[in-house]
C-alpha positions in Angstrom: -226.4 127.4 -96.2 -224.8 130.0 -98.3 -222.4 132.8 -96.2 -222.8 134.1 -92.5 -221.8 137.5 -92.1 -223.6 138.2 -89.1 -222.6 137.5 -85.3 -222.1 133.5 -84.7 -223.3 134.1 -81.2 -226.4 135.9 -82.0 -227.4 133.9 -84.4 -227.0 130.8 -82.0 -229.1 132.5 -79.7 -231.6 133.5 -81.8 -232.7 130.7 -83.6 -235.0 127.6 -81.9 -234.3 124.6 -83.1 -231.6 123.4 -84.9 -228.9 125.3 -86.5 -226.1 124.3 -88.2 -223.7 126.9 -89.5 -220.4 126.0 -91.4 -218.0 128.7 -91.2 -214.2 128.7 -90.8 -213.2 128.9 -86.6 -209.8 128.4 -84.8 -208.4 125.6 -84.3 -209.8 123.3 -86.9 -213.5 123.9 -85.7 -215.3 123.4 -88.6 -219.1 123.4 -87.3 -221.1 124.5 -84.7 -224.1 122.5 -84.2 -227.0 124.3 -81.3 -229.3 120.8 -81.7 -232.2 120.5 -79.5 -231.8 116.6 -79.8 -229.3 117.2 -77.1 -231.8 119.3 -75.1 -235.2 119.1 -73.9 -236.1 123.2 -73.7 -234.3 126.3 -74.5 -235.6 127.8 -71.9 -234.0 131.8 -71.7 -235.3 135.0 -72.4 -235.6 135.7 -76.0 -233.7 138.8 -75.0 -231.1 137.1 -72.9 -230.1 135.3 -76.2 -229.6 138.8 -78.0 -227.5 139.9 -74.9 -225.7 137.3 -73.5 -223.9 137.8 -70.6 -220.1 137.8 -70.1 -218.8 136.8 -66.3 -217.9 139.0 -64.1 -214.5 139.7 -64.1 -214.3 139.4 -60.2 -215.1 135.8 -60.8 -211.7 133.3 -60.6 -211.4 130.3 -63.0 -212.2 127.2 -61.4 -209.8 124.3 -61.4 -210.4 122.2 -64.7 -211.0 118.4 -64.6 -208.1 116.5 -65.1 -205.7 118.8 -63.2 -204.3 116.7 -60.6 -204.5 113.4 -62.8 -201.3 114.2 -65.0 -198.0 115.6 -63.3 -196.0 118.7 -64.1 -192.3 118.4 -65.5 -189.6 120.3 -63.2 -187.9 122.8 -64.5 -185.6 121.8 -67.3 -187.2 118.3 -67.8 -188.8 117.3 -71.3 -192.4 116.8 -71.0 -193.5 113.7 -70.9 -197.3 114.0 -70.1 -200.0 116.4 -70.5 -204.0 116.9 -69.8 -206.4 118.6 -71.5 -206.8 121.7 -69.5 -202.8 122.1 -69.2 -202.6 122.0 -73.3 -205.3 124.8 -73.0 -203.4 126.5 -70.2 -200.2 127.1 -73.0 -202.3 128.3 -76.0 -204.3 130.5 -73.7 -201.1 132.0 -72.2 -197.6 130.1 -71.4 -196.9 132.5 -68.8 -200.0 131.2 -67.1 -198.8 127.6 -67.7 -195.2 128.1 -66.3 -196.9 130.2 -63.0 -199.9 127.2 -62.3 -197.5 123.9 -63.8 -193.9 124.8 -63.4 -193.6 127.1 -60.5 -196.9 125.9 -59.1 -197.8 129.0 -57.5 -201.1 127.8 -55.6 -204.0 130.6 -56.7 -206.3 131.3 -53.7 -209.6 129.3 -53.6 -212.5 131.3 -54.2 -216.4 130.4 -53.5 -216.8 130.4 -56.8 -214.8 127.3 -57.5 -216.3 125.6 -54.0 -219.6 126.1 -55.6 -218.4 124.3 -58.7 -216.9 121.9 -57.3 -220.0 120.8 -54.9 -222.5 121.6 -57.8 -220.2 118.7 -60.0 -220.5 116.3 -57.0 -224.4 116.7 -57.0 -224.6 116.1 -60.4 -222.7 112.9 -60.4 -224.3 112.2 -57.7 -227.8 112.3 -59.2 -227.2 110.2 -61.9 -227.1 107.3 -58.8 -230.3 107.9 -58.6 -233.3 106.0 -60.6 -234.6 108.4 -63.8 -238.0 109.2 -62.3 -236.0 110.2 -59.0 -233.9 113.0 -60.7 -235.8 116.0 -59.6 -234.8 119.2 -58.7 -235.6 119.3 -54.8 -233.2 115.8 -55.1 -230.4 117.8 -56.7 -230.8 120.4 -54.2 -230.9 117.6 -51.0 -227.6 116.9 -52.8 -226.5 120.1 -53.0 -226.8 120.7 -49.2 -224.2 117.2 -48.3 -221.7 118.1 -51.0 -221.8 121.9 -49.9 -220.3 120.8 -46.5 -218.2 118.1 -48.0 -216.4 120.8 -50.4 -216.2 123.0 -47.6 -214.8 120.8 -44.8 -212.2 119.9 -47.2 -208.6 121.5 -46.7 -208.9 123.2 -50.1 -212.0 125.4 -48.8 -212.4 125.1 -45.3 -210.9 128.6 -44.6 -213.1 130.7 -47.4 -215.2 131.8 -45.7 -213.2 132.1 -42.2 -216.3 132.3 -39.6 -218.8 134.4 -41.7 -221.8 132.2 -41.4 -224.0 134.7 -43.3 -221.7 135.1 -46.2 -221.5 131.1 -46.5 -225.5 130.7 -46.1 -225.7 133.6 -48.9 -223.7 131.5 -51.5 -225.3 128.4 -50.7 -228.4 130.2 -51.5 -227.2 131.6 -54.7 -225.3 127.7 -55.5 -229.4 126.6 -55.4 -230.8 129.0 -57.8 -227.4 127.7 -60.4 -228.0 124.4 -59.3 -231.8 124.5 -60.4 -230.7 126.2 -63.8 -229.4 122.7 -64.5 -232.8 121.9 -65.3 -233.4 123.9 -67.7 -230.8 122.8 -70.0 -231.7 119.6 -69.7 -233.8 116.7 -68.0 -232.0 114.0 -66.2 -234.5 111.4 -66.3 -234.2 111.5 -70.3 -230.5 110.5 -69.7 -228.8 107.4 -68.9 -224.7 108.3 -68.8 -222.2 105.7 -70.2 -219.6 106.8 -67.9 -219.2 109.8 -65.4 -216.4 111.4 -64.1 -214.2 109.1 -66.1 -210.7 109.0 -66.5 -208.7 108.2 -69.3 -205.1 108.0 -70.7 -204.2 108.1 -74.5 -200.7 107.4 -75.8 -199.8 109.5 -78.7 -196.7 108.5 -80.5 -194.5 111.0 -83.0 -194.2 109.5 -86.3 -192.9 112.7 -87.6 -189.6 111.7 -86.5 -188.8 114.8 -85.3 -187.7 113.7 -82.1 -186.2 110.4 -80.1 -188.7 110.8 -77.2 -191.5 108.2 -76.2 -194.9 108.9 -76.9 -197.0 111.6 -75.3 -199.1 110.5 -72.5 -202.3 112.5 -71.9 -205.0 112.1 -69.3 -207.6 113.6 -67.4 -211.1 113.1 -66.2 -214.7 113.7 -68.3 -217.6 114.7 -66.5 -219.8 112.6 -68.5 -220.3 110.6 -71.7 -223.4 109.6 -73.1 -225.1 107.8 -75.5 -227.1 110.4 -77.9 -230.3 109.9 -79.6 -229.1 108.7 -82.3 -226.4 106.3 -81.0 -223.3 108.5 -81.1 -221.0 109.3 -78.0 -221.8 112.8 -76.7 -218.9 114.4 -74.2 -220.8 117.0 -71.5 -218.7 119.5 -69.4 -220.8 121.4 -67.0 -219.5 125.0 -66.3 -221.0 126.4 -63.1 -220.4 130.2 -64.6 -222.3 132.1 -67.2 -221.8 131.1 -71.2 -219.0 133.9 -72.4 -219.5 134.9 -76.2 -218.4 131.8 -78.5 -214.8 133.2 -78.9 -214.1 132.7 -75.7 -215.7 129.3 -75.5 -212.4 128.3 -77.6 -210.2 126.8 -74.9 -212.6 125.0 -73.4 -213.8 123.9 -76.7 -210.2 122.5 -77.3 -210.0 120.1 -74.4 -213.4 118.8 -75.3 -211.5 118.4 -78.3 -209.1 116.5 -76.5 -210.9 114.1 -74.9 -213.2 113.6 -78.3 -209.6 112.4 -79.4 -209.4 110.5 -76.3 -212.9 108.4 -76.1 -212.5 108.2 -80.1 -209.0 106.1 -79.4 -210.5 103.9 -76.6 -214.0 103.4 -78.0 -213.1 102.4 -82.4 -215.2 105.2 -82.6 -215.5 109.4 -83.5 -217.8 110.9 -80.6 -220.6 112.4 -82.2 -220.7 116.0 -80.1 -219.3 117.7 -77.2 -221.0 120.2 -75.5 -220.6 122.8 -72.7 -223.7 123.7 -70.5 -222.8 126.7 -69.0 -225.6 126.4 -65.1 -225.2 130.4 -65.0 -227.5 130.9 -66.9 -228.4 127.6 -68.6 -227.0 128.3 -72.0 -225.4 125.2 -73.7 -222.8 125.3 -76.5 -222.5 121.8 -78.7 -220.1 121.4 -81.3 -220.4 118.5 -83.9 -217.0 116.3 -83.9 -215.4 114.6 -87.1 -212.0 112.2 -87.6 -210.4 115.2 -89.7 -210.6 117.6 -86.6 -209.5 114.7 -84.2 -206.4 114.0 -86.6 -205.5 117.9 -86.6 -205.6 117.9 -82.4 -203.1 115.2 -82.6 -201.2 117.6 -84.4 -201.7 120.2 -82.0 -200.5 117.7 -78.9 -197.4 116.9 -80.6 -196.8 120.5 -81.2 -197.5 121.9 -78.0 -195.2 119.2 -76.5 -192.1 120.7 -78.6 -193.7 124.4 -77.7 -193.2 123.5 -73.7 -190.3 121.6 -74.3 -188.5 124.7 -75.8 -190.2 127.2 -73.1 -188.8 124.3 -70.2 -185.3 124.4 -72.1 -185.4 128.6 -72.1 -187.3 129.6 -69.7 -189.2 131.4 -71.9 -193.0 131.6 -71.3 -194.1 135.2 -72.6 -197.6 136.4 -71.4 -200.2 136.7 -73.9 -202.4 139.4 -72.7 -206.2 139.0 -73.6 -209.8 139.6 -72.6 -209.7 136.6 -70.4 -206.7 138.0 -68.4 -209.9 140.0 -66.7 -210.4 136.3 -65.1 -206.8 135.2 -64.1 -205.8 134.9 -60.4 -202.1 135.4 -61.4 -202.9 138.9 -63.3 -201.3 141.1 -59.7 -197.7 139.1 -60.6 -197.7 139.1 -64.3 -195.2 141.0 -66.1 -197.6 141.9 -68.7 -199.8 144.0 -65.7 -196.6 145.3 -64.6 -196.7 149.3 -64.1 -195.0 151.0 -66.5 -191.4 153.1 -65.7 -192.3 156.8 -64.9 -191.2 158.6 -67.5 -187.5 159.5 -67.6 -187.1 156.5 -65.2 -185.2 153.2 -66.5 -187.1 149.9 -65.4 -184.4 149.4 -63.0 -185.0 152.6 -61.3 -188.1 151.6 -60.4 -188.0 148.1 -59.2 
């Protein structure tokens, strides 16, 4: 295919079938693959794929697998492990990394993030089921016991404070994402390798540059599978809507990371990892190879030194960005700070 100068998203939207554009992406992504072997139906709107829709700013990021699995350094100590979603925490924004890892400012639990966490306990717990038993009024039966699971945890037990009608509302609406699942793709055509699996990788520095042990990452994948053609496929559900593909990026990464991962533990370069986005059952895959793999060892080793430095200076700037719209820390960042009035000095108006 000779060169794309038209919208990347669009054009994955409006093709059926498979596509395969090369093109030149950040960090080292060389191809994205839309490939209905790895669906059974594209089921939106012709025009939904023309106009896809962002999230609503109001909505709060869940908590990413893997979070609890790998401890944060104090401040002033060298790192000495990482997961996935807290290497895509520092390229997305170290000021973000130093308030959730560091500080560990709790951010306040939202019932968007209950939802996703009771919509990923259905799911895993569907594939118990048989294949010809994975129907949608099962996933919703499902739905209903990890609802009140998530919510009589501590986490979520105070969201929705005594408001009955607000809780039986978002249960509702969790349903309706729920069935969306369905239409990205069928469960009984499935048979996981492993869900909701955790894994460690040792990455050792043979650039020298340092006297340190090697870098321990871990975290937890929702689900690897077989694909139809034999090759390991990594799945991430995302209870939101699909954002535009640039913004896919971070999450694309510690797909990335755990590609690096299975491909370590398994002899073997996962095939695809993909991202079905229930919101409004749109599903990004990207095709994997060694050379991308080798460059997110890179990128580890790198962002180690990166937080190491930021640990030993206490320097973690803010990068301000679209996706600051969906950042629970935005009312205590300095880069949301009001400005001075004018002829004031900033310490005048503290």
């Amino acid at each position: 295919m000779g060169s794309v100068r038209v919208s990347l998203c669009t054009l994955t939207r409006f093709f059926r079938g498979k596509l395969r554009i090369c093109c030149k992406r950040p960090e080292n992504v060389t191809a994205f693959s839309y490939d209905r072997r790895l669906m059974v139906s594209v089921p939106t709107a012709f025009s939904d794929r023309l106009n896809p829709a962002e999230p609503s700013p109001t909505t709060k990021l869940p908590l990413e697998p893997g979070e609890a699995t790998a401890p944060s350094p104090e401040a002033g100590e060298p790192l000495a492990n990482l997961s996935p979603s807290r290497a895509s925490d520092f390229k997305t924004c170290p000021r973000l990394y130093k308030f959730r890892h560091i500080q560990k400012i709790p951010s306040v639990p939202t019932p968007a993030q209950a939802r996703g966490t009771a919509i990923h306990l259905a799911l895993e717990r569907l594939f118990d089921l048989p294949a010809t038993d994975r129907h949608p009024d099962q996933l919703l039966a499902l739905l209903e016991g990890a609802w009140e699971e998530t919510l009589d945890s501590d986490e979520y037990q105070e969201i929705f404070a005594g408001d009955s009608d607000g809780q039986d509302k978002y249960l509702r609406a969790s349903r309706k994402v729920a069935e969306r699942y369905f239409q990205v793709e069928d469960p009984r055509e499935i048979e996981p390798v492993e869900r909701e699996k955790l894994i460690t990788l040792l990455i050792a520095d043979d650039s020298k540059r340092d006297d340190r042990g090697p870098l321990e990452v871990r975290g937890i994948i929702d689900r690897l599978d077989s694909g139809p053609d034999g090759g390991l496929v990594i799945t991430d559900y995302k209870t939101g809507k699909a954002p535009p593909l640039r913004f896919a990026d971070s999450s694309f990464f510690a797909l990335k990371v755990y590609a690096l991962m299975v491909g370590e533990e398994a002899g073997r370069t996962p095939a695809y990892i993909r991202l079905l986005y229930l919101g409004n059952s749109e599903a990004y895959s990207l095709a994997v190879s060694e050379g991308q793999l080798r460059g997110v060892k890179r990128q580890l080793l790198a962002l180690r030194r990166a937080i190491d430095r930021a640990i030993t200076t206490d320097i973690f700037p803010p990068r301000k960005s679209r996706l600051c719209d969906w950042c629970s820390y935005q009312p205590i960042c300095p880069a949301w700070a009001d400005p001075p009035a004018t002829g004031q000095s900033p310490t005048d108006s503290k």
